[in-house]
N, CA, C and O of each residue as an XYZ file, in Angstrom:
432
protein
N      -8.445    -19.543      2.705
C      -8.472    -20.957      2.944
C      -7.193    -21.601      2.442
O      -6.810    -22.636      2.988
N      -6.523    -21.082      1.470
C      -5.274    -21.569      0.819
C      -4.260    -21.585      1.697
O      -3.558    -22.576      1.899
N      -4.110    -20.277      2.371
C      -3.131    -19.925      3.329
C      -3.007    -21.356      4.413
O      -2.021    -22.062      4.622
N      -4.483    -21.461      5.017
C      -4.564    -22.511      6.024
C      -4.187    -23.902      5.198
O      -3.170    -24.378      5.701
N      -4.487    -24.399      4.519
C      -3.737    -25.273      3.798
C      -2.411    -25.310      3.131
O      -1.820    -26.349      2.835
N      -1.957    -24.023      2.900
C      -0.593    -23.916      3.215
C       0.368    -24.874      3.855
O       0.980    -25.923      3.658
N       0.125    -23.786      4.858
C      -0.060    -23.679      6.386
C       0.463    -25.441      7.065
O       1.474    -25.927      7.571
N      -0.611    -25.805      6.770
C      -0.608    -27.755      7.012
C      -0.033    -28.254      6.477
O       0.169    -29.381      6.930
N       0.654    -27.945      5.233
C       1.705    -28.525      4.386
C       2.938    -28.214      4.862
O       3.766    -29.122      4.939
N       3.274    -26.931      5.253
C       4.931    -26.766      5.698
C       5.002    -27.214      6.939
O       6.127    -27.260      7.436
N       4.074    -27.566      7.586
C       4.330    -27.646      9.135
C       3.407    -29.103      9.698
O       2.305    -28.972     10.230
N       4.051    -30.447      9.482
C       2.959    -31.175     10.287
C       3.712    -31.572     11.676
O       4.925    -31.571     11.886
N       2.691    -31.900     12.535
C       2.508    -31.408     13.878
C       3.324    -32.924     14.376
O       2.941    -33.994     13.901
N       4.182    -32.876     15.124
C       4.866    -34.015     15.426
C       4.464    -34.866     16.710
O       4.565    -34.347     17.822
N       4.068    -36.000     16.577
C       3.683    -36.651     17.672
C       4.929    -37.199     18.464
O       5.761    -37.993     18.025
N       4.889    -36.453     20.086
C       5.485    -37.044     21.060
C       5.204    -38.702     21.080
O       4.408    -39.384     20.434
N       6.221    -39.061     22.119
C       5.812    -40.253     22.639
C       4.710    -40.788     23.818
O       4.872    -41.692     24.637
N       3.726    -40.051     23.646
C       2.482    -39.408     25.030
C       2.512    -40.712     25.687
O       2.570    -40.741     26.916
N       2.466    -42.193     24.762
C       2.245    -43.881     24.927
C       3.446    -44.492     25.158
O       3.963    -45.099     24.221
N       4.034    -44.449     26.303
C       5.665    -45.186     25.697
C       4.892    -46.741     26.574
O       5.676    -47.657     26.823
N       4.045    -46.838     26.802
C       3.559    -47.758     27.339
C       2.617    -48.784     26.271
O       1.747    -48.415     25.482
N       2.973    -49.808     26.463
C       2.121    -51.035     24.927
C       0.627    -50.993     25.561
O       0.301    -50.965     26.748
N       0.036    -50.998     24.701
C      -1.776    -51.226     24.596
C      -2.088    -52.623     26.336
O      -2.917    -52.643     27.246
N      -0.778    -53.609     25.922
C      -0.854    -54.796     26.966
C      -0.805    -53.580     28.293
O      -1.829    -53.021     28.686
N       0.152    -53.394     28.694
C       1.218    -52.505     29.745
C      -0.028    -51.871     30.262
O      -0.401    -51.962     31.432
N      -0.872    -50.989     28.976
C      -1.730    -50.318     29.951
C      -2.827    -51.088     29.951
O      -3.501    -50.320     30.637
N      -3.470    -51.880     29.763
C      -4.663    -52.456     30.368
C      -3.891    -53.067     31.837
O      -4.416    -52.818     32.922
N      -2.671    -53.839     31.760
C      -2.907    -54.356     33.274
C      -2.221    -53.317     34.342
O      -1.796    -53.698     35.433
N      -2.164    -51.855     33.860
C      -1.771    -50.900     34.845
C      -3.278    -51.263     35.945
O      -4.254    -52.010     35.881
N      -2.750    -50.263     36.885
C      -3.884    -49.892     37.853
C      -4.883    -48.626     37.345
O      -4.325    -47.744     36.693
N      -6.024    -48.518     37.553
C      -6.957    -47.558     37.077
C      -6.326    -45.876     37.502
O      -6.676    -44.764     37.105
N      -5.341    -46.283     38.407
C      -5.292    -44.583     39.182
C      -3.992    -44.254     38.007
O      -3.982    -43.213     37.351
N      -2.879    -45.374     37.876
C      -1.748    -45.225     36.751
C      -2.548    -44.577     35.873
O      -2.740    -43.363     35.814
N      -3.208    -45.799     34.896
C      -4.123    -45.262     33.866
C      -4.517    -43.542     33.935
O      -4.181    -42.693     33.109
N      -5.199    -43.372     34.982
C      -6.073    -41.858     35.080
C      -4.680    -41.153     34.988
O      -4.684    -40.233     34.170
N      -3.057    -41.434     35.860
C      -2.692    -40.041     35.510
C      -1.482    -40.205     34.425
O      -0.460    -39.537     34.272
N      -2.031    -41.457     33.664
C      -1.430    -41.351     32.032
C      -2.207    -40.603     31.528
O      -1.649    -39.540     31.258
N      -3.607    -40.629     31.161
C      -4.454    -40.242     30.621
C      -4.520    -38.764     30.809
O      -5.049    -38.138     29.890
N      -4.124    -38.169     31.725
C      -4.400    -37.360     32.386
C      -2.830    -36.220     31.619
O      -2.739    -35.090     31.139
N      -1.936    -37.289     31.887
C      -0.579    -36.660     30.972
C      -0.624    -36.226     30.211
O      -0.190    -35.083     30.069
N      -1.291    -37.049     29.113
C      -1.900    -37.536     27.627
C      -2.386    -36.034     27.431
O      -1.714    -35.119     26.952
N      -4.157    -35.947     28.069
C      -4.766    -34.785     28.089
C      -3.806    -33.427     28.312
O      -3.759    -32.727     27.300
N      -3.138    -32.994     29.299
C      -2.412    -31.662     29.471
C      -1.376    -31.646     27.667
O      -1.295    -30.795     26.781
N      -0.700    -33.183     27.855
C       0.322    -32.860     26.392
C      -0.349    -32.269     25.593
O       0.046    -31.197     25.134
N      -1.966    -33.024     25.094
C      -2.371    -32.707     24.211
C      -3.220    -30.835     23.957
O      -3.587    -30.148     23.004
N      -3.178    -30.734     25.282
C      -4.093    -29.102     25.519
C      -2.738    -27.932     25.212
O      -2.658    -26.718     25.025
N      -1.866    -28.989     25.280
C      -0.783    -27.440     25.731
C       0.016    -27.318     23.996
O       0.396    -26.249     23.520
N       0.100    -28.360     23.450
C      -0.036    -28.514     22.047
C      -0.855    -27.361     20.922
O      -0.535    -26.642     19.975
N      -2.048    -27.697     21.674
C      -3.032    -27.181     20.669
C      -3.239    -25.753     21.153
O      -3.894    -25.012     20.420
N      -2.799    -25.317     22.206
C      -2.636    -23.904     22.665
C      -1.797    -23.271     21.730
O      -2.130    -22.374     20.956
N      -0.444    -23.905     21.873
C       0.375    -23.401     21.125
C       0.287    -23.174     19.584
O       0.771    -22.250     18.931
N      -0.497    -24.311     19.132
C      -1.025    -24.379     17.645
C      -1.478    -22.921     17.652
O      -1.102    -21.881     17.112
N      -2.244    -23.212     18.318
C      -3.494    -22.085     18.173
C      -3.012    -20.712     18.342
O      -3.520    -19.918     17.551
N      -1.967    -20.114     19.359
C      -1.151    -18.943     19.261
C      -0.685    -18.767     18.484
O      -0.568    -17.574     18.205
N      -0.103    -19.721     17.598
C       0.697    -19.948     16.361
C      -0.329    -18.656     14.779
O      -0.037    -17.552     14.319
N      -1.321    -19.495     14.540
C      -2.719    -19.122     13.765
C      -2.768    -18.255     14.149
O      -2.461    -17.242     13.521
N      -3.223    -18.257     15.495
C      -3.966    -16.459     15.883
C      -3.098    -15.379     15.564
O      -3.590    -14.442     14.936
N      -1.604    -15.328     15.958
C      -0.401    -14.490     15.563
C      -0.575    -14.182     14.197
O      -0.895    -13.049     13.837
N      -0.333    -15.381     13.187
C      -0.215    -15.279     11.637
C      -1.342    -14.396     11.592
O      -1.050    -13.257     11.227
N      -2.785    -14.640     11.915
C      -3.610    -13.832     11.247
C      -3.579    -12.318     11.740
O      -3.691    -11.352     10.986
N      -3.402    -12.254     13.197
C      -3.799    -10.919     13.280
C      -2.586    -10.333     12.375
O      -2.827     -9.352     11.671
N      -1.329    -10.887     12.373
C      -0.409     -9.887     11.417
C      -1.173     -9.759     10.027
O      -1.619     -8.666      9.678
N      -1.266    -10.499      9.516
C      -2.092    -10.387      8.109
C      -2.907     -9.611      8.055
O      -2.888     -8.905      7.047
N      -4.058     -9.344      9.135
C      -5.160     -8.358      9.291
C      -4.608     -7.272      9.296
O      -4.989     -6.393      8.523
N      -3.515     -7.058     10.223
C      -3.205     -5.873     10.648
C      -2.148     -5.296      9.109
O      -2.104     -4.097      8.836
N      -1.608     -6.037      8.509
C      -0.726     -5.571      7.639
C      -1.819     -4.896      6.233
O      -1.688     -3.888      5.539
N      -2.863     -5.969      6.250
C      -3.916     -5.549      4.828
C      -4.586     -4.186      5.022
O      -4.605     -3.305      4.162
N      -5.295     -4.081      6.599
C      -5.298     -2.898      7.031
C      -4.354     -1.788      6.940
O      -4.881     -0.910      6.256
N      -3.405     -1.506      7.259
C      -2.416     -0.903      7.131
C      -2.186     -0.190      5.927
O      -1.737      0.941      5.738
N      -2.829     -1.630      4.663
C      -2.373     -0.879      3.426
C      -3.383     -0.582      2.704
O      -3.252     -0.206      1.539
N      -5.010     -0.763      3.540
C      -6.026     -0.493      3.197
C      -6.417      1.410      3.450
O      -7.245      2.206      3.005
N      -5.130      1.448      4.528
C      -5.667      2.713      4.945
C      -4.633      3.459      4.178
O      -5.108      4.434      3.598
N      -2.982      3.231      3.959
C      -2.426      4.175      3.438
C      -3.006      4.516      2.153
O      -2.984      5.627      1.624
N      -3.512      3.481      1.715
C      -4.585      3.546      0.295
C      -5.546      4.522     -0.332
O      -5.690      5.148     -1.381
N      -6.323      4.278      1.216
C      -7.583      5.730      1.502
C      -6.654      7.240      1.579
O      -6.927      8.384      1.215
N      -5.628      6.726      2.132
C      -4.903      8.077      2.541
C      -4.357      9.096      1.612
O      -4.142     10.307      1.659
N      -4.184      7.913      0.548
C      -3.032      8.795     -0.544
C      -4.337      8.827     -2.054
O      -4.064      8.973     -3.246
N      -5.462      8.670     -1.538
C      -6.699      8.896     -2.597
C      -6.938     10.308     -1.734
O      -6.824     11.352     -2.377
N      -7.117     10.356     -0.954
C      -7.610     10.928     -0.687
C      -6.413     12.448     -0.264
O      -6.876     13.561     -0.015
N      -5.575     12.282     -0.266
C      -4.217     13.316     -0.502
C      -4.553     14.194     -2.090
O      -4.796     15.376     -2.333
N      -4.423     12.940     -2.980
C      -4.811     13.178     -4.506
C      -5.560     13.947     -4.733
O      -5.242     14.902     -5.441
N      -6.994     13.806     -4.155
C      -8.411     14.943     -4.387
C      -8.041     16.083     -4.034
O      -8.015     17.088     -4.745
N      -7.623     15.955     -2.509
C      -7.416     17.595     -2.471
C      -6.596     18.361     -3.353
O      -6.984     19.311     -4.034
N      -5.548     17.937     -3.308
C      -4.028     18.487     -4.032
C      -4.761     18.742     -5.143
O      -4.879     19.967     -5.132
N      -5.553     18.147     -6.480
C      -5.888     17.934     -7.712
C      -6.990     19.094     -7.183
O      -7.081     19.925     -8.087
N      -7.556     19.330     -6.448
C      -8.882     20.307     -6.112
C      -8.101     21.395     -5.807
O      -8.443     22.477     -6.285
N      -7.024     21.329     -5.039
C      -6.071     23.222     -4.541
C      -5.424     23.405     -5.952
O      -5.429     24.586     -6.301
N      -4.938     22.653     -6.737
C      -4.017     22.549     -7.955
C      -5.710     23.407     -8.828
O      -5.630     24.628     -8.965
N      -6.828     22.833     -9.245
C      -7.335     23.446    -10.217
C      -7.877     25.037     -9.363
O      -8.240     26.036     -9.983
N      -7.821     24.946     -8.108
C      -8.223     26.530     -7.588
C      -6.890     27.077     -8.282
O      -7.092     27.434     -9.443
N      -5.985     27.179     -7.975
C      -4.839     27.867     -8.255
C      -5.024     27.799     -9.441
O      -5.610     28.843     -9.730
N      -4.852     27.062    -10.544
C      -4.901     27.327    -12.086
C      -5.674     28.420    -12.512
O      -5.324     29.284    -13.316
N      -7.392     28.274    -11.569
C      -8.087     29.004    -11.587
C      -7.756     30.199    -11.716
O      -7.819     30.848    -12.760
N      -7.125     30.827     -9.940
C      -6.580     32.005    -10.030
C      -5.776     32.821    -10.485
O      -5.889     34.041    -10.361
N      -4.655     32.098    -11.206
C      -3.955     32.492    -12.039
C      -4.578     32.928    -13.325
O      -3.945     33.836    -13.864
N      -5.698     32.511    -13.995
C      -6.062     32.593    -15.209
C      -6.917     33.714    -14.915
O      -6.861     34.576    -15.792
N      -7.878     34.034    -13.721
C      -8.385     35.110    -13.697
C      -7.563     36.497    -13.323
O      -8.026     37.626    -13.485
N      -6.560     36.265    -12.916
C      -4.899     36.831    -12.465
C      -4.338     37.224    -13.589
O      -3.895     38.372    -13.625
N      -4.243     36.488    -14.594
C      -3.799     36.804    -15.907
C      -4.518     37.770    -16.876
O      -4.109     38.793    -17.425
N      -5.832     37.075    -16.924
C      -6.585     37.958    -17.598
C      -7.295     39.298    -16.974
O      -7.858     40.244    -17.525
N      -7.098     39.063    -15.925
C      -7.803     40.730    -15.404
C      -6.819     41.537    -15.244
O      -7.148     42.577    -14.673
N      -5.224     41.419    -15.663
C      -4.318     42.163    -15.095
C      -4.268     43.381    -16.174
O      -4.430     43.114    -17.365
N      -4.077     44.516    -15.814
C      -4.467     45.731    -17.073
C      -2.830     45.282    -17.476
O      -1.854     45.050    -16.762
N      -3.062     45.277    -19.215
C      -1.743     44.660    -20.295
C      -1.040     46.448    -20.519
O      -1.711     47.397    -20.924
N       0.415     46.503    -20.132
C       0.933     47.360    -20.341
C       0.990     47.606    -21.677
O       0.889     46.740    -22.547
N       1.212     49.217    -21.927
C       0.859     49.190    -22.941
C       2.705     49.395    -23.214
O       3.512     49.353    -22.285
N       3.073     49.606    -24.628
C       4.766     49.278    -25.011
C       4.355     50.523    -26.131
O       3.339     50.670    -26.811
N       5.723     51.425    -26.003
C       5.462     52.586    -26.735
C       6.452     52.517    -28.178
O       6.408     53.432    -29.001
Protein backbone atom coordinates (compact mmCIF):
# COMPACT_ATOMS: atom_id res chain seq x y z
CA UNK A 1 0.00 0.00 0.00
CA UNK A 2 3.04 2.34 0.63
CA UNK A 3 4.37 1.76 -2.75
CA UNK A 4 0.84 2.99 -4.19
CA UNK A 5 1.08 6.00 -2.15
CA UNK A 6 4.37 6.47 -3.15
CA UNK A 7 3.50 6.22 -6.25
CA UNK A 8 0.81 9.38 -5.99
CA UNK A 9 3.33 11.47 -4.51
CA UNK A 10 6.05 11.44 -7.31
CA UNK A 11 3.67 11.55 -10.00
CA UNK A 12 0.40 13.78 -9.94
CA UNK A 13 -1.62 13.40 -12.93
CA UNK A 14 -1.80 16.67 -14.94
CA UNK A 15 -4.97 18.11 -16.07
CA UNK A 16 -5.28 19.02 -19.81
CA UNK A 17 -7.30 21.78 -20.90
CA UNK A 18 -10.44 19.14 -21.75
CA UNK A 19 -12.77 22.87 -20.91
CA UNK A 20 -11.17 25.64 -22.86
CA UNK A 21 -14.73 26.62 -23.07
CA UNK A 22 -16.38 28.96 -19.84
CA UNK A 23 -19.26 27.20 -17.86
CA UNK A 24 -21.36 30.49 -19.86
CA UNK A 25 -19.88 29.29 -23.55
CA UNK A 26 -21.12 25.91 -22.80
CA UNK A 27 -24.56 26.23 -21.62
CA UNK A 28 -25.44 28.45 -24.70
CA UNK A 29 -23.57 25.90 -27.08
CA UNK A 30 -25.98 23.67 -29.02
CA UNK A 31 -26.81 20.20 -27.36
CA UNK A 32 -25.01 18.27 -30.37
CA UNK A 33 -21.59 20.84 -29.61
CA UNK A 34 -22.14 19.97 -26.01
CA UNK A 35 -22.47 15.94 -26.76
CA UNK A 36 -19.22 16.04 -28.84
CA UNK A 37 -17.39 18.15 -26.07
CA UNK A 38 -18.51 15.82 -23.69
CA UNK A 39 -17.82 13.19 -25.71
CA UNK A 40 -13.98 14.65 -26.16
CA UNK A 41 -13.95 15.07 -22.48
CA UNK A 42 -14.96 11.22 -22.08
CA UNK A 43 -12.25 9.59 -24.76
CA UNK A 44 -9.44 12.30 -22.99
CA UNK A 45 -10.44 11.03 -19.92
CA UNK A 46 -10.54 6.94 -20.88
CA UNK A 47 -7.32 7.15 -22.71
CA UNK A 48 -5.68 8.82 -19.58
CA UNK A 49 -6.68 6.30 -17.26
CA UNK A 50 -5.64 3.49 -19.69
CA UNK A 51 -2.45 4.72 -19.66
CA UNK A 52 -2.47 5.21 -15.81
CA UNK A 53 -3.44 1.95 -15.57
CA UNK A 54 -0.60 0.31 -17.98
CA UNK A 55 1.56 2.40 -16.03
CA UNK A 56 0.52 0.23 -12.38
CA UNK A 57 -0.03 -2.90 -14.13
CA UNK A 58 3.76 -2.77 -15.63
CA UNK A 59 5.23 -1.60 -12.09
CA UNK A 60 3.55 -4.51 -10.51
CA UNK A 61 3.95 -7.31 -12.66
CA UNK A 62 7.83 -6.31 -12.58
CA UNK A 63 7.75 -6.39 -8.84
CA UNK A 64 5.92 -9.79 -8.89
CA UNK A 65 8.03 -11.08 -11.28
CA UNK A 66 11.36 -9.80 -9.69
CA UNK A 67 10.19 -11.14 -5.82
CA UNK A 68 9.49 -14.33 -7.59
CA UNK A 69 12.60 -14.60 -9.19
CA UNK A 70 14.26 -14.23 -5.89
CA UNK A 71 11.79 -16.38 -4.20
CA UNK A 72 12.87 -19.12 -6.37
CA UNK A 73 16.69 -18.60 -6.61
CA UNK A 74 16.13 -18.83 -2.79
CA UNK A 75 14.41 -22.33 -2.91
CA UNK A 76 17.14 -23.11 -5.32
CA UNK A 77 20.24 -22.48 -3.45
CA UNK A 78 18.42 -24.20 -0.08
CA UNK A 79 17.90 -26.59 -1.69
CA UNK A 80 21.55 -26.96 -3.64
CA UNK A 81 22.78 -26.74 0.22
CA UNK A 82 20.88 -30.08 1.38
CA UNK A 83 22.10 -32.05 -1.13
CA UNK A 84 25.78 -30.95 -1.30
CA UNK A 85 25.71 -31.05 2.86
CA UNK A 86 23.92 -34.75 2.36
CA UNK A 87 26.78 -36.00 -0.66
CA UNK A 88 29.49 -34.05 1.62
CA UNK A 89 28.41 -36.26 4.92
CA UNK A 90 28.12 -39.61 2.50
CA UNK A 91 31.61 -39.00 1.48
CA UNK A 92 32.97 -38.18 5.01
CA UNK A 93 31.18 -41.27 5.67
CA UNK A 94 33.11 -43.25 3.21
CA UNK A 95 36.20 -42.15 3.82
CA UNK A 96 36.05 -42.97 7.54
CA UNK A 97 34.87 -46.45 6.81
CA UNK A 98 37.81 -46.31 3.98
CA UNK A 99 40.13 -45.39 6.60
CA UNK A 100 39.33 -47.61 9.12
CA UNK A 101 38.82 -50.82 7.28
CA UNK A 102 42.01 -50.33 5.32
CA UNK A 103 44.52 -53.27 6.64
CA UNK A 104 47.45 -50.66 8.52
CA UNK A 105 50.81 -51.63 7.04
CA UNK A 106 52.79 -52.98 9.14
CA UNK A 107 56.68 -50.89 9.32
CA UNK A 108 59.58 -53.21 10.10
Amino acid sequence: MSWLSDKKKQKQPEMSEALPLTPEQMVSATPETQQHRLDAISYDLQKRLKNELDGIIGEVVDTALDNTRAEVEQVIRNELITLLESRLDILVEQAIKTHLTKPRSEKP
